[in-house]
C-alpha positions, 0 to 999 in steps of 0.5 A: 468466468471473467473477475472483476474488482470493485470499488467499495464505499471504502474508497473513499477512506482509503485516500490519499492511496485510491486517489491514483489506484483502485483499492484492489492495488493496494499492497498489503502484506508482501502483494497487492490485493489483486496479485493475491486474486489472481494467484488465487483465481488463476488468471488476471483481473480488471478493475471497476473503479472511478471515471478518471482512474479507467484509462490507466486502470480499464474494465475487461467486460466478459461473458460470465462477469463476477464481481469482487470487492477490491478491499477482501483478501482472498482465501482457500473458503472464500475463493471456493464460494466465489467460484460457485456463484451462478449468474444472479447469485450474490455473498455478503458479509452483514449486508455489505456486498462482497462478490456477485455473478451478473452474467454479461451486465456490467452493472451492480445493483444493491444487494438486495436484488441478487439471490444473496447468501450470508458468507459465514467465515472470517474475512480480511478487509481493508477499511481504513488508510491505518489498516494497511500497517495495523493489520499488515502482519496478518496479511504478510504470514498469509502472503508468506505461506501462499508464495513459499508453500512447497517451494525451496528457499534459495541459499542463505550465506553463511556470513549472516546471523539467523533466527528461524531460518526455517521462516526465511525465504529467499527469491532466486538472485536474493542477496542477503549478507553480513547481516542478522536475521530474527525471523522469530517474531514474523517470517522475513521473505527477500524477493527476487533480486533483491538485496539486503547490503551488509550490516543490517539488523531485521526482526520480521515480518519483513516482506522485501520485493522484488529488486527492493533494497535495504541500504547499510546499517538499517534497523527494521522492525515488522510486520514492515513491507518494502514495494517493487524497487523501494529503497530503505535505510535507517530506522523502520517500524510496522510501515508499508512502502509502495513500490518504487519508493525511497527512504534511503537515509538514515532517520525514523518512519513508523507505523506508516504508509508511503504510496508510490514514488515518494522520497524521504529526505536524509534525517527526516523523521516521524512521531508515531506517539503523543506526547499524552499518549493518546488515541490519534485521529487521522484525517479521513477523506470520507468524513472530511474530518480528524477521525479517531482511529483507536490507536495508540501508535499511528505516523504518517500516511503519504500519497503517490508522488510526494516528497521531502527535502532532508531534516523532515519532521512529521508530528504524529497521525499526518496525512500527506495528499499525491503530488506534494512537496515539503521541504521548509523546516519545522513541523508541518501541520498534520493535514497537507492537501494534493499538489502543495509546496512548502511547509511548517511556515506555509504552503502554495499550490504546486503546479501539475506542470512543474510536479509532472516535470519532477515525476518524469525524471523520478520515474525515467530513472528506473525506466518506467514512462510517465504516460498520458494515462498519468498525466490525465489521472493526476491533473484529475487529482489536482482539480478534485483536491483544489477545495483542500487547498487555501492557497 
C-alpha cells in the first residue's frame, strides 16, 4: 500500500504552523505526526496538502493509494483497521473522514461516498494551535514507550540527581551531566547526541531531540518537547519547540509553541496568565477572530522564521505569524501578522527580500540551504497574509 496524509478542514486552525507545513509535520510529543506513521506503517509517507506547499512537500502517487488524516495520532487498533481497508472502504470517527482506500485515484470525495465504518476506539487528533502543548503529554508518554519499549537506556552519569531513572531514556551520544532528573511527574527521554550542560534542573515529561541542547542553569517543567537542533535556557514550562529553534538565554516561555527557526532574544518573556484569570482567546485563522480556547494558562504561538530582539515581552494568548520581526520594547499586540517588523509602537511590512537574507544566514549555520522550494513557499506566504497587514 502506498500512505498518504491528508490535510483536514483543521488546516486552517492550526496556522501559523501549517502556513509552512502539512499538518502531518506537526511535532507533537517527542515526534512528528508523520515520524509517528511511518514507524507505525513501516515505510515512508507523502503528503496531500495545499498547492504551494507540494514542491517542498510532493505527493507520491501509488497503485493501492490509502489516505490518512495528517491531524490522527496512530495507535496499535488504529493502525490495524487502517491496514485492512480495501479499495472503496473508508473509517470515520462521528462523521469526520479519518482513513480511506482509493486504489489508484488520487482523489477524496465526501465521506458518504465510500463504503464507511464508525471507528469505535479512542482517537488522538489535533484540532487547535493550543492542542500542541495542551495535549502534549499524552502524545510524549505514547512516543516514549513507542521509541524505548524493549530497548536499553544508555548510561546515565552518576554526577547527576535522579528520579525515576527507570522513566529516563537516553539515546547513544546523549550527554547529561551535574544536573537533577524527576522523571516522576512524565518520562524524560534525551535523543541522539544531544546534550543537557551542567546545572539543570528537569521535571518531566521532557522530550529533548536529537542534537538539541538544554544551555546552563535551565529550569524546565513539562510535558516540554524541544525540536531537532533546538537551543534552550531559562525558564520553560508545557511548551513545544520545533526543531532548529532557539531560546538560548535566560527568560520565561510557557504553555507555548515556537515553529521552526525562530529565536528568542535574552530576557524576553511570556504571560501565560490574565491578570483576572481568565478563560484566554487566541486568534484563530479559520474564523479570522479571537477565539475562545477554554484555557486558563495559554502564552504564545509562533510561526516558522520569526524572531525577537531581547527584552521581549508577550501579553498572554499571542499569535505571531511566519517571517516576523519584533523587536520595539513594550508589549506588542496579541495578534502579529506574517512578514511584520517593529512592535508595541508599530509594525511595517517586512520584506521577503531582506527576511530570506536573515533565513539563509540562520539556516547555512547549521548546514541546511535555503532553497527554491523555501523561497517559493514563503513568498506564497507573504501574499496569502498581506490582508492581515494594515501597513
Amino acid at each position: 500500500m502506498n500512505y498518504i496524509l491528508f490535510d483536514s478542514t483543521v488546516r486552517e486552525s492550526l496556522k501559523p504552523f501549517t502556513f509552512t507545513r502539512p499538518v502531518a509535520d506537526i511535532r507533537f510529543g517527542i515526534l512528528t505526526i508523520r515520524e509517528k506513521w511511518e514507524r507505525y506503517l513501516g515505510q515512508s509517507t507523502s503528503s496531500k496538502t495545499e498547492d504551494y506547499l507540494s514542491e517542498k512537500f510532493p505527493l507520491v502517487a501509488g497503485g493501492n493509494n490509502v489516505f490518512i488524516n495528517g491531524a490522527c495520532l496512530p495507535d496499535p487498533e488504529l493502525v490495524k483497521n487502517i491496514m485492512g481497508l480495501k479499495k472503496g472502504e473508508a473509517l470515520l470517527k462521528s462523521g469526520e473522514l479519518i482513513a480511506c482506500a482509493t486504489g489508484t485515484s488520487l482523489q477524496l470525495t465526501a465521506p458518504e461516498e465510500y463504503d464507511a465504518r464508525e471507528y469505535e476506539g479512542e482517537l488522538l487528533s489535533l484540532r487547535h494551535t493550543w492542542e500542541i502543548f495542551s495535549r502534549n503529554g499524552e502524545a510524549l508518554e505514547a512516543d516514549f514507550e513507542l521509541l524505548t519499549k524493549g530497548r536499553r537506556s544508555a548510561p546515565i552519569s552518576d554526577t547527576n540527581s535522579v528520579i525515576n531513572p527507570e522513566r529516563i531514556f537516553l539515546e547513544e551520544g546523549a550527554k547529561v551531566e551535574y544536573s537533577i532528573l524527576n522523571a516522576s511527574s512524565g518520562p524524560i527521554y534525551i535523543g541522539k547526541d544531544a546534550e543537557v550542560m551542567e546545572g539543570n534542573m528537569i521535571r518531566g515529561g521532557l522530550a529533548l531531540c536529537h542534537n538539541a541542547v538544554i544551555k546552563m542553569g535551565a529550569k524546565i517543567y513539562g510535558p516540554t518537547t524541544v525540536g531537532p537542533y533546538g537551543k534552550v535556557c531559562g525558564e520553560v514550562s508545557n511548551s513545544v519547540i520545533f526543531g532548529y529553534s532557539s531560546k538560548g538565554h535566560d527568560g520565561y516561555l510557557g504553555n507555548s509553541v515556537l515553529g521552526e527557526w525562530c529565536n528568542i532574544g535574552a530576557d524576553s518573556n511570556n504571560s501565560n496568565l490574565k491578570n483576572n484569570y481568565a478563560k484566554v482567546r487566541l486568534w484563530n485563522y479559520a474564523s479570522e477572530r479571537f477565539d475562545q480556547t477554554g484555557l486558563q494558562f495559554c502564552g504564545l504561538m509562533m510561526g516558522d522564521h520569526s524572531k525577537t530582539a531581547i527584552n521581549t515581552m508577550f501579553n498572554t494568548g499571542t499569535v505571531i505569524g511566519v517571517n516576523a520581526n519584533i523587536y520595539v520594547p513594550g508589549f506588542p499586540r496579541n495578534f502579529v501578522p506574517s512578514f511584520s517588523w517593529g512592535g508595541a509602537s508599530g509594525f511595517k511590512a517586512y520584506l521577503p527580500e531582506k527576511a530570506f537574507e536573515a533565513a539563509k544566514v540562520m539556516m547555512a549555520r547549521r548546514d541546511v540551504a535555503f532553497t527554491e522550494a523555501d523561497m517559493n513557499m514563503l513568498k506564497h506566504v507573504f501574499e496569502i497574509t498581506r490582508k492581515y497587514r494594515k501597513y
